[in-house]
C-alpha positions in Angstrom: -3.5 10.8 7.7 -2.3 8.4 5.1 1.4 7.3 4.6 2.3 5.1 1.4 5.4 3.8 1.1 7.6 2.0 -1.4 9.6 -0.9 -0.4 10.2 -5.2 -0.8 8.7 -8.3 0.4 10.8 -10.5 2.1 9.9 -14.3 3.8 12.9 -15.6 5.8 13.5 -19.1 5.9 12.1 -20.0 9.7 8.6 -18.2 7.8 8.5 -14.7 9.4 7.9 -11.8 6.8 9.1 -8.3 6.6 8.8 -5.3 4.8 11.7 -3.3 3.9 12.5 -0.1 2.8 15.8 -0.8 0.5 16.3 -4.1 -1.1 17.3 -6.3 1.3 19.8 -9.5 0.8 19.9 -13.2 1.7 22.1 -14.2 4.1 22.0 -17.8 5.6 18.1 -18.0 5.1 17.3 -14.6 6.5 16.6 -11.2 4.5 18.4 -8.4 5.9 18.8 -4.4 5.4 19.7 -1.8 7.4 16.7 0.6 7.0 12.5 0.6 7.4 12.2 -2.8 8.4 8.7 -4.4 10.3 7.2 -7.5 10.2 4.1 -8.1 8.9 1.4 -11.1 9.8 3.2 -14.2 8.5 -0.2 -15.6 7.4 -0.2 -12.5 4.6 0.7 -12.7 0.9 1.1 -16.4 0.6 2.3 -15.7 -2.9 5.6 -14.5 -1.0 7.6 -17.7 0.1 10.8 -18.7 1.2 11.7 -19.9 -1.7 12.3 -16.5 -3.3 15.5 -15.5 -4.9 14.7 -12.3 -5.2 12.6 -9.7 -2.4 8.8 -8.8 -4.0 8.7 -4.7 -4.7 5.4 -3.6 -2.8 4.1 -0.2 -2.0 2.3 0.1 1.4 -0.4 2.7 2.1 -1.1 2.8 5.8 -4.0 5.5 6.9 -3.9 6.6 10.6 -6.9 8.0 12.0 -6.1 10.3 15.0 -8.8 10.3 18.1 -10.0 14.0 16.9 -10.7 12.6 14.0 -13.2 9.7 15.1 -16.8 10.2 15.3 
């Protein structure tokens, strides 16, 4: 099963990063929205920083391989 989904990048200011479904906002360091949010590895995407003023549009394709499915 594979899921792809459409979304932002998003480093807060303490490091952590999220994806998010809807554009998220700033607010006192940290990127918030109120939908489809997970963190992700902070040691991915580099390229992403803190520094941002703006979130990075990503798309996200995540493939789930059920046990009935394995070999």
């Amino acid at each position: 099963m594979i899921r792809k989904y459409k979304g932002f990048l998003a480093r807060d200011d303490n490091g952590y990063l999220w994806f998010h479904k809807e554009k998220p906002h700033k607010k006192d360091g940290v990127w918030k929205s109120s939908k489809g949010v997970f963190h992700i590895d902070n040691s991915y995407f580099s390229e992403v920083t803190k520094y941002d003023s703006e979130p990075t549009v990503t798309n996200i394709t995540i493939e789930l391989t059920l046990k009935s499915e394995r070999k």
